[in-house]
C-alpha positions in Angstrom: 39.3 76.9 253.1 37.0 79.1 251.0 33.5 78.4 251.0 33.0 77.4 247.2 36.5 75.8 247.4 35.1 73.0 250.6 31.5 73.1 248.7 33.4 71.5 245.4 35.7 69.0 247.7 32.2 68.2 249.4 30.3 67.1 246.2 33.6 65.2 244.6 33.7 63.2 247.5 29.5 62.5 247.6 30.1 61.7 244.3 33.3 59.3 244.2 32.7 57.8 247.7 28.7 58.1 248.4 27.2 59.3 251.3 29.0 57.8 254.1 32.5 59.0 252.4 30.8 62.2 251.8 29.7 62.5 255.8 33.3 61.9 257.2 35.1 64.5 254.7 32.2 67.1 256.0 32.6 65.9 259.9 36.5 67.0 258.9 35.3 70.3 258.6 34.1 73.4 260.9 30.7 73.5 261.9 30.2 77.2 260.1 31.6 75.4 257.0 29.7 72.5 257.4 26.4 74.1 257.7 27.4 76.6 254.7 27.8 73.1 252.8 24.6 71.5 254.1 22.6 75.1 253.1 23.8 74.4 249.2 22.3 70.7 248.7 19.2 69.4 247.9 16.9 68.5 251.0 16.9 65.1 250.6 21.1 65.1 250.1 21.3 67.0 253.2 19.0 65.0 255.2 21.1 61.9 254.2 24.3 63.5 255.5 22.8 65.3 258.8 21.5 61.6 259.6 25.5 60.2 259.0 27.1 63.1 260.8 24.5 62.4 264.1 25.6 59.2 263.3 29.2 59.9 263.8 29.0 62.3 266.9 26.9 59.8 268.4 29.5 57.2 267.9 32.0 59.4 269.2 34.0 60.5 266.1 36.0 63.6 266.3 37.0 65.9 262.5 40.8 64.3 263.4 39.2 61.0 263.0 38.1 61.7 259.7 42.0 62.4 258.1 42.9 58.7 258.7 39.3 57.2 257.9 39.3 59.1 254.3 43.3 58.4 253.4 42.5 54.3 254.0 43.0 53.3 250.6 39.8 50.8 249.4 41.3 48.3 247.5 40.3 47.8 243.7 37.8 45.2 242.4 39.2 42.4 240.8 39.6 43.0 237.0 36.9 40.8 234.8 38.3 39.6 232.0 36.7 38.6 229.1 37.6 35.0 229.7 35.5 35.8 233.2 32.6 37.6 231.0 32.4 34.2 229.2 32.8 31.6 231.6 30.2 33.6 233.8 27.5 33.5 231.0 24.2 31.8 231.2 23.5 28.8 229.3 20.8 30.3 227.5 22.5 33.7 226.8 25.7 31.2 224.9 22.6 28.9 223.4 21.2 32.3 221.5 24.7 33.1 220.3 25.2 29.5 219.0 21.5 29.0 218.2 22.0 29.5 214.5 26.2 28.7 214.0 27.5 25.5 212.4 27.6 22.3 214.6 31.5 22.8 213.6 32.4 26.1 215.0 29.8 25.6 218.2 32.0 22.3 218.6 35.5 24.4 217.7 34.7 26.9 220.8 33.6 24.0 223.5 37.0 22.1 222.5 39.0 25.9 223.7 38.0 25.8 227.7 36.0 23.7 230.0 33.0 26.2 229.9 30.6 25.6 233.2 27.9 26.8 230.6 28.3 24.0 228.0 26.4 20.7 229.0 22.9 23.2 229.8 23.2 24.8 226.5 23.4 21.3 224.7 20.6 20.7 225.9 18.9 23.4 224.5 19.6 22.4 221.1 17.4 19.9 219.1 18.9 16.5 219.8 19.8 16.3 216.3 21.9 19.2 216.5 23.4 18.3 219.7 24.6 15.2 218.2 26.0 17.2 214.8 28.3 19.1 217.5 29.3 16.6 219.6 30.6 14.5 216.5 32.5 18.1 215.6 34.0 18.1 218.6 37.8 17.7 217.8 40.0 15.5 219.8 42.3 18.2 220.5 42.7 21.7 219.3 43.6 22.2 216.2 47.1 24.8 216.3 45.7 27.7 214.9 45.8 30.7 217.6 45.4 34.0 215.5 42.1 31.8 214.7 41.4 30.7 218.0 41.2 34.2 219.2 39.3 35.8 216.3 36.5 33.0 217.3 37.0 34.1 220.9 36.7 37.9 220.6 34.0 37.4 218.0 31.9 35.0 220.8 32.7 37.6 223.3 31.4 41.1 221.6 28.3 38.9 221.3 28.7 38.1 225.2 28.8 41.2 225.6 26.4 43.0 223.2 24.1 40.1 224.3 24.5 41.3 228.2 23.4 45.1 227.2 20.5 44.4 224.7 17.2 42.5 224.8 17.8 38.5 223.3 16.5 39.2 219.5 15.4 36.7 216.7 18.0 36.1 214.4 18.1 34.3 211.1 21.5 35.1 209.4 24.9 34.7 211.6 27.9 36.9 211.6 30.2 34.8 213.4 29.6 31.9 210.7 30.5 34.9 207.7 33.6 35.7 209.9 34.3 32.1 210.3 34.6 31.8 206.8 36.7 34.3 205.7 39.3 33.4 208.7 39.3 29.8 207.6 40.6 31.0 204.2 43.6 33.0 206.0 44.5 29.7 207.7 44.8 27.4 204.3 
């Protein structure tokens, strides 16, 4: 293996697989490779690696070792969905998103799951309004899915905007506006 050609397989493993990935793939190698890698990095990269390849010898490891330890496949992290994203929401993060909505819709989404979130948020509104929602709440969902969802994706991009900005003051509401014009699709 050329020298450039091990360098590049060296940094696309430090980079999918850390440091520790990054060590094995380089105690795999020759030593006059390995310290032509070590020579290219940063001090503070090679330091890292130089204390995980002491690491290894000390423990024993051989370069054949490292074939089996790199082709173990890691298994994937379970897929979130947005169902996930929602049910895993704070009570205060679903109390700014509903803060300003109708007692209505606020009462139309808690009727769609058993959300661990809902009976702290309630208590975050004003008793008045808490009451307003409670007598919304339907007896059973009304049979309207393409509706149901629009709601649901609507609440979740504000999940999820909510999750990457900081919680902002907010007088008029888009998911009431959006509310409105899917109610008149479903008449």
């Amino acid at each position: 293996m050329d020298r450039h050609a091990c360098w590049r397989h060296f940094i696309w493993r430090a980079q999918v697989s850390g440091y520790r990935q990054a060590a094995i793939a380089l105690h795999a190698v020759g030593a006059a490779d390995r310290r032509l890698i070590l020579a290219e990095l940063p001090a503070a990269d090679r330091d890292t690696l130089t204390a995980y390849l002491r690491e290894l010898k000390e423990l024993g490891f051989d370069g054949a070792d490292a074939e089996e330890v790199l082709s173990t496949p890691v298994p994937p992290p379970p897929a979130v969905t947005s169902l996930d994203r929602i049910m895993a929401a704070s009570p205060a993060t679903m109390f700014a998103i509903f803060r300003h909505e109708p007692a209505s819709m606020v009462a139309q989404f808690l009727a769609l799951e058993d959300w661990p979130w809902a009976p702290a948020m309630l208590e975050l509104f004003p008793a008045i309004q808490r009451e307003r929602i409670r007598a919304a709440r339907p007896c059973a969902v009304p049979d309207a899915p393409a509706r149901q969802r629009f709601v649901f994706d609507a609440v979740f991009a504000r999940v999820d905007a909510t999750a990457c900005q900081q919680p902002q003051t907010r007088h008029a509401s888009p998911l009431a506006s959006l509310l409105r014009k899917v109610t008149s699709w479903t008449r």
